[in-house]
N, C-alpha and C positions, 0 to 999 in steps of 0.2 A: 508207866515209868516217866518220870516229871526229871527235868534239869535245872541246872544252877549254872548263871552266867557270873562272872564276876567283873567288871569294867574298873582297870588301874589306871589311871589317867595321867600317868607321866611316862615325858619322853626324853631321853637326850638332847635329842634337834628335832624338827620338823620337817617332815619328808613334804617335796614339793604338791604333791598330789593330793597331802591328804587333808580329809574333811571329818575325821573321827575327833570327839570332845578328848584333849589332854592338854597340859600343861608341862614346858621344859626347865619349869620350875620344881625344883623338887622341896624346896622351904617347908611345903605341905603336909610332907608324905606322913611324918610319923602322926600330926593329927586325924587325915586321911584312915590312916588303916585302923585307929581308938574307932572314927566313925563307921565307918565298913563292918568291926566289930559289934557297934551300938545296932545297926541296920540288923545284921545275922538274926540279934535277938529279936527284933522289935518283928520282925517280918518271919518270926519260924511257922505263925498258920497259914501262910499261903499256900501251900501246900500239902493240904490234908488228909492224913492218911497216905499217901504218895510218897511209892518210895523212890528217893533221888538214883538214878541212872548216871548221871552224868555233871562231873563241874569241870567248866570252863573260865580260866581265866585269859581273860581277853586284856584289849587298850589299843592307845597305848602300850605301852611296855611292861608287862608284869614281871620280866626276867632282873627288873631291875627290885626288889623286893626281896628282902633277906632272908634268910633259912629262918629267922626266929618270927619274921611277921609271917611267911608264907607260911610256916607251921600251925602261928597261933590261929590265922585265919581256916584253915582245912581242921584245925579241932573242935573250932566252934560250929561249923559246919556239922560236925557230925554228931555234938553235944545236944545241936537242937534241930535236926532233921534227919527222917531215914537213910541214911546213906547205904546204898548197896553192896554187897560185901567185894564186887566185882565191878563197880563203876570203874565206869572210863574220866580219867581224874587228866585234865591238860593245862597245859601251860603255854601260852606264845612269847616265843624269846628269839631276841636279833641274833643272828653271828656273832657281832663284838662282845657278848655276853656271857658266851657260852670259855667254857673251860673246865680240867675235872673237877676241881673241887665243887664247883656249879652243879655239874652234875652227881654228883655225889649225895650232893646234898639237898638237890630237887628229889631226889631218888629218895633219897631217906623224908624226906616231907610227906609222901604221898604220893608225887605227881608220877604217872606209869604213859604221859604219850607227851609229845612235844610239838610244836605249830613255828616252825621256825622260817621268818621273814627273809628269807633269801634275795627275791624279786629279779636278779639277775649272776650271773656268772661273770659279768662283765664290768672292767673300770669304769670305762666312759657314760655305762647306764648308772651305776648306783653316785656318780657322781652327777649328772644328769637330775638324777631323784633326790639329792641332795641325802642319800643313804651312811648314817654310822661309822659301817663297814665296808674292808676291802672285798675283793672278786677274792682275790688267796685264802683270806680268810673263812669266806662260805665254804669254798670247799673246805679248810682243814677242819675246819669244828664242825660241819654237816659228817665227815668221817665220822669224828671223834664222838657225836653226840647218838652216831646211828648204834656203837658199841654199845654204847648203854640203853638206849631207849629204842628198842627196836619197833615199836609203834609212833612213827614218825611223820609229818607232813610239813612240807617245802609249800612258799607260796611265790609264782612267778608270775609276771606282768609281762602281756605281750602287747603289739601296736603303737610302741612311742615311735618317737621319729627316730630315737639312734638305734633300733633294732632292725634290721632287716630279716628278710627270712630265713639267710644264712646262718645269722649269730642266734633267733628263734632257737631253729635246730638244736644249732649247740648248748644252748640252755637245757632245752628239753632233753638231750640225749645225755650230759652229763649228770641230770640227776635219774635217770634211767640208771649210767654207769653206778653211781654210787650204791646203788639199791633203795632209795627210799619208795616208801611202799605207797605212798597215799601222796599226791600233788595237787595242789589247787590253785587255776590259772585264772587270771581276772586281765580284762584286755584295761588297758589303762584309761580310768576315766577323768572328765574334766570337770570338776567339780567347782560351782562359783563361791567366788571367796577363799580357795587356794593360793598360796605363792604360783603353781601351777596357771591359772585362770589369768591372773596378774600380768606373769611371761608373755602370754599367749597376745592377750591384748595390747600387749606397749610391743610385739612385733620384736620380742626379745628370743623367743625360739615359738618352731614351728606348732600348727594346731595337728591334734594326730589327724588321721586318714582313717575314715571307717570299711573305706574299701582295702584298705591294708590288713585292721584290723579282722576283718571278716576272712581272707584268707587264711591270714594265720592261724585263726580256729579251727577252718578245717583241715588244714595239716596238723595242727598238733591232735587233733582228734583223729587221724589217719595214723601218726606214729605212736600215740600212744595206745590204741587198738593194737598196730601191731604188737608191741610189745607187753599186751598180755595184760593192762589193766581195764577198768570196768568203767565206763563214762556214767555213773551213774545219778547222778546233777551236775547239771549245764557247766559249772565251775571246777568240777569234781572227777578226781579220777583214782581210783584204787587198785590195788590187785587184790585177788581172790581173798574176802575174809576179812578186810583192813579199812573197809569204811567209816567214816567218824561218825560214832552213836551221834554224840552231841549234836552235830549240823544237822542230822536226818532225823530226830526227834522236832526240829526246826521244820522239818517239809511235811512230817505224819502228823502236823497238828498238835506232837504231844505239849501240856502243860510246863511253862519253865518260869521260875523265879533272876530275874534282875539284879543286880546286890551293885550299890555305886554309881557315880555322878552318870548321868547321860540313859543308864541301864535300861530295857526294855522287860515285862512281863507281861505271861497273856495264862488265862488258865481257862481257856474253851468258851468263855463269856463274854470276857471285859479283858483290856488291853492298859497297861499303865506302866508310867516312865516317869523318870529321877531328872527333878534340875540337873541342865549341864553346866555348874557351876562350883567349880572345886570349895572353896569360901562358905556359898550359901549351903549349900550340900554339910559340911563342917560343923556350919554353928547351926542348924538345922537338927542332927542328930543329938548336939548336944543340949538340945531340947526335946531331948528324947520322942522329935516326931521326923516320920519320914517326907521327903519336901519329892510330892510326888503328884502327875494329875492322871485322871481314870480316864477313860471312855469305855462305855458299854457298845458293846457289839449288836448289831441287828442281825438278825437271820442272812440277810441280803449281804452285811458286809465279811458274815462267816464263809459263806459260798464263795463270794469273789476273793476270799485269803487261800479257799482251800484250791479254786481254780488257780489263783498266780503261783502257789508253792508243790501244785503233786506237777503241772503240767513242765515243771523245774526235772521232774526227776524220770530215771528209767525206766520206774513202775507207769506212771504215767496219773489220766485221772479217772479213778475207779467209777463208772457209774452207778453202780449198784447202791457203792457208799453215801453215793448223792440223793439217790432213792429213798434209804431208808432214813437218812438227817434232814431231807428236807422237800420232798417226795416226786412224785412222777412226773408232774407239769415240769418242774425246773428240769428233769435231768432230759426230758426231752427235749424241750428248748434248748440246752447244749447240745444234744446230738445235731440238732437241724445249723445253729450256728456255725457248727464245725465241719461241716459238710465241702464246704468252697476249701477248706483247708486241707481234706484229705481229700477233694477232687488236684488240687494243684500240685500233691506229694510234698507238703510242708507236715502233714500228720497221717496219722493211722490209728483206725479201731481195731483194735488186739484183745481179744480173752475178756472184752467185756472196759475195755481200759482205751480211751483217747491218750495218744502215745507223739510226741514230738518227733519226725526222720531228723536225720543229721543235719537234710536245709533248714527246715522246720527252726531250730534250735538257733540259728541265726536270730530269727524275728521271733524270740520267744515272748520277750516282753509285749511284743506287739499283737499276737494272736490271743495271749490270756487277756490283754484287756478286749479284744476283739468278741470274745468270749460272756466277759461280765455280764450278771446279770442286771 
């Protein structure tokens, strides 16, 4: 089962933090989505025989896209690729966006799950973040939005400097209250070339705390165990049943197609990405060629993708799998690597599977590449 990313690259405003390709110009858009269209077609065999699971539209902002483009795009979609009669079809959209007819009319498009940018419960943080939306607002359209689209996921940021672990809590515990089913928490990074990095440096506000940040993950992984969801990627927390295909066809390796300025594809081989450049992207399509550059995969660099993405997740990383793709010298040499890791209780072999503990999952990044071959 293959997916479908879709990358909208306009925003209202620019959140302090971020380093994703968009534009809060929207002058573009209605060329933009002609070339989005042009893309669909020009790119329907990458995906061969393959039938689509899952589309994701991503950004930027795609909530900002009108019932008659987000339609025309989700038919062209399934005009020229297998779409599955039951795909998990998403949409990421801010609070300030959300309202019924919005939804109404997301609902009638297609889209059946929602990724809504929340980041905080709080004034002073989404002002901080330089965020859209109010704190009053999350919640009343997170209500409003959960009636309808009862496959839902919140994204919250923990680790800035105006969070403590009190107001943490309360984040986490009022989208507990709410019911949403699926959360994904990202501690706040510092990305160069941000308004965020900028701050940082002229001593205009504080640099986070990685020891701040590192608590806080493992309480919210303390409370949301308690309450009955499933940690099962590092970022990832579901309750029973409500994990996102899309992300975790991202950590099983499955094949997914890109669509749009910045977009990533990989289909088991070779790995290939879209100028980040709204413009060139634009007059690009309308030369009916896609403005795109490959690289092919070596054996070595597939191993070390599938080390950094299963070691991500609950299941953990299968040896056996490693055995039969790419054979016994390799998967032993990870076993022996990994050895110092489950001597120190950062990992564990489980059922055949190198498995991350909850320390472990601190220094995730740093064990898999510890790991590489």
């Amino acid at each position: 089962m293959a997916g479908i990313y879709l990358h909208i690259p306009f925003c209202r405003q620019a959140c302090h933090y971020c380093n994703f390709h968009f534009s809060t110009s929207l002058k573009l858009k209605n060329e933009f989505v002609d070339a989005l269209l042009k893309e669909i077609s020009l790119q329907k065999n990458y995906l061969p025989s393959e039938k689509v699971n899952t589309i994701y539209f991503g950004g930027g902002t795609p909530s900002l896209l009108t019932q008659s483009e987000l339609s025309a795009i989700l038919q062209a979609l399934h005009q020229q690729f297998q779409v599955a009669a039951n795909a998990e079809i998403t949409l990421e959209a801010n609070p300030d966006d959300i309202n019924e007819q919005k939804l109404l009319e997301w609902k009638q498009a297609g889209v059946n799950r929602l990724s809504i940018g929340v980041q905080s419960f709080f004034e002073e943080d989404l002002r901080w973040m330089n965020r859209a939306h109010s704190a009053q607002q999350a919640i009343d359209n997170l209500q409003m939005a959960i009636k309808y689209f009862p496959n839902i996921t919140i994204d919250l940021i923990y680790g800035g400097p105006t969070l403590p672990d009190e107001k943490w809590q309360h984040n986490v515990q009022q989208a507990i209250a709410i019911g949403v089913p699926h959360i994904s928490c990202y501690a706040l990074t510092v990305e160069p070339g941000t308004a965020l990095a900028s701050m940082i440096s002229k001593h205009k506000t504080t640099d986070v705390n990685t020891d701040d940040q590192a608590r806080q993950f493992l309480l919210l992984m303390d409370w949301l165990q308690q309450a009955g969801y499933e940690h099962y990627e590092i970022s990832n927390f579901a309750q029973p049943g409500m994990r996102s295909r899309h992300n975790s066809s991202y950590w099983q390796g499955a094949s997914y197609l890109g669509l749009g300025p910045s977009a990533h594809s990989f289909n088991g081989k070779s790995r290939q990405w879209n100028i980040s450049n709204n413009a060139l992207y634009i007059q690009s399509l309308q030369e009916n060629k896609v403005p795109l550059e490959i690289e092919n995969l070596t054996d070595i660099q597939r191993l070390n993708e599938y080390i950094m993405t299963s070691l991500r997740t609950i299941e953990g990383l299968d040896i056996g799998w490693v055995v039969s793709r790419f054979g016994e010298r390799e998967a032993n040499q990870l076993q022996r690597a990994a050895q110092s890791f489950i001597d120190s209780g950062k990992m564990q072999f489980y059922n055949n599977h190198l498995q991350l503990t909850k320390e472990g999952k601190l220094f995730a990044d740093g064990i898999a590449a510890a790991l590489f071959v």
